[in-house]
C-alpha positions, -999 to +999 in steps of 0.1 A: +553-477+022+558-498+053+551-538+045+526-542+072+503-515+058+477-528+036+474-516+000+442-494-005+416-498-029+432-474-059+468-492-056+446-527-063+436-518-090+464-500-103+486-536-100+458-557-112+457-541-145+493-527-145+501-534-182+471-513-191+480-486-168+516-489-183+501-486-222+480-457-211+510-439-199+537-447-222+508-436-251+503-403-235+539-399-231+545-406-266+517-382-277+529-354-256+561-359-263+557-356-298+534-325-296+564-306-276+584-314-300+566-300-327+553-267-306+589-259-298+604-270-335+629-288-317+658-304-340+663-336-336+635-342-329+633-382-328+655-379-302+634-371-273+605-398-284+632-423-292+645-420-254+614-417-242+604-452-258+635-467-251+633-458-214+600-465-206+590-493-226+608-521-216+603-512-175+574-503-158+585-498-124+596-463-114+627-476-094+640-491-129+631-462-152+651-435-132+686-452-129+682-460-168+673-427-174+704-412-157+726-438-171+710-428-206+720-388-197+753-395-188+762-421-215+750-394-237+768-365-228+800-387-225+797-398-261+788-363-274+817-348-255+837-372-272+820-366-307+831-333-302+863-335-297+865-362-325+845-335-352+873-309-341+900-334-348+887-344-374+895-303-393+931-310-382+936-345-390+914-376-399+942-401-389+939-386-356+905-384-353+900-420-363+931-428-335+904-408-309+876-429-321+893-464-317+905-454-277+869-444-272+851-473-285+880-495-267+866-477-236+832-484-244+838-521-253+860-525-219+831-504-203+803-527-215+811-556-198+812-539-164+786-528-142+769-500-163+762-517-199+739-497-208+754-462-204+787-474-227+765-487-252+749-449-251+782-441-254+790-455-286+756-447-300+761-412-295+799-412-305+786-432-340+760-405-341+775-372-336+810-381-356+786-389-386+776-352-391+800-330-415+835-325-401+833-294-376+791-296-371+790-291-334+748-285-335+745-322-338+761-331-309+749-307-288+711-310-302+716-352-294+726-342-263+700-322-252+672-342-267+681-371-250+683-354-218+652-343-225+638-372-234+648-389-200+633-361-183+599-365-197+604-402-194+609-399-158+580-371-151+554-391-170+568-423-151+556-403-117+524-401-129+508-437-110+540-449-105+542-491-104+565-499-076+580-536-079+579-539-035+541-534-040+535-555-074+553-585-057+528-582-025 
């Protein structure tokens, strides 16, 4: 969108009322969302709605939503990768996997206050969530894992449907 081009009628409209357009979507989301989830049985399934909500509803604009979304993936899969290798520790020895645990959350404390807070909070989240299952229970990592990337997905497709755009909001 070039700045000297003048917004049409539609994208008015669409910023004059863009908390209602935002509650319209992130409602739909939600809904369809939820009814995925139950036509596909999918474990976990909170996962996907909670990253769905979590991505969405604080942001509007599209250029917001898909940096979170990708810092929510990879924070994810970091933290389940590390759950993983924590659960498997864990059958050997749980001084060990408690030594594992401490370095990671050190990284995601150290990581935190840098430039990507977010994604080691996601970190910990899913590290706290996926050494919490029985000692050895791999599904729960990977099902986190997935949901959330699925979650983000959705979040980012239902986000493309009238996209807000901050350059044009602030015109």
């Amino acid at each position: 969108m070039r700045a000297d081009k003048s917004l049409s009628p539609f994208e008015i409209r669409l910023y004059r009322h863009y908390r209602i357009v935002h509650g319209i979507r992130i409602a739909l989301a939600f809904i369809l969302t939820f009814l995925l989830v139950r036509l596909f049985s999918i474990p976990e399934g909170t996962w996907p709605l909670i990253t769905l909500v979590v991505i969405m509803g604080p942001i509007s604009f599209w250029g917001n939503v898909v940096p979170r979304a990708f810092e929510r993936i990879g924070g994810t899969i970091l933290g389940a990768a590390l759950g993983l290798v924590a659960l498997r520790l864990e059958l050997f020895s749980l001084p060990l996997m408690l030594v594992w645990c401490a370095i990671a959350m050190f990284l995601c404390g150290w990581l935190a206050l840098g430039k990507k807070p977010y994604q080691a909070l996601l970190i910990g989240i899913t590290l706290a969530v996926v050494v919490g299952a029985p000692a050895g229970d791999m599904n729960t990592a990977l099902w986190r894992g997935g949901d959330v990337i699925l979650g983000s997905l959705l979040a980012m497709l239902f986000t493309g449907v009238w996209p807000q755009r901050a350059f044009l909001h602030w015109r």
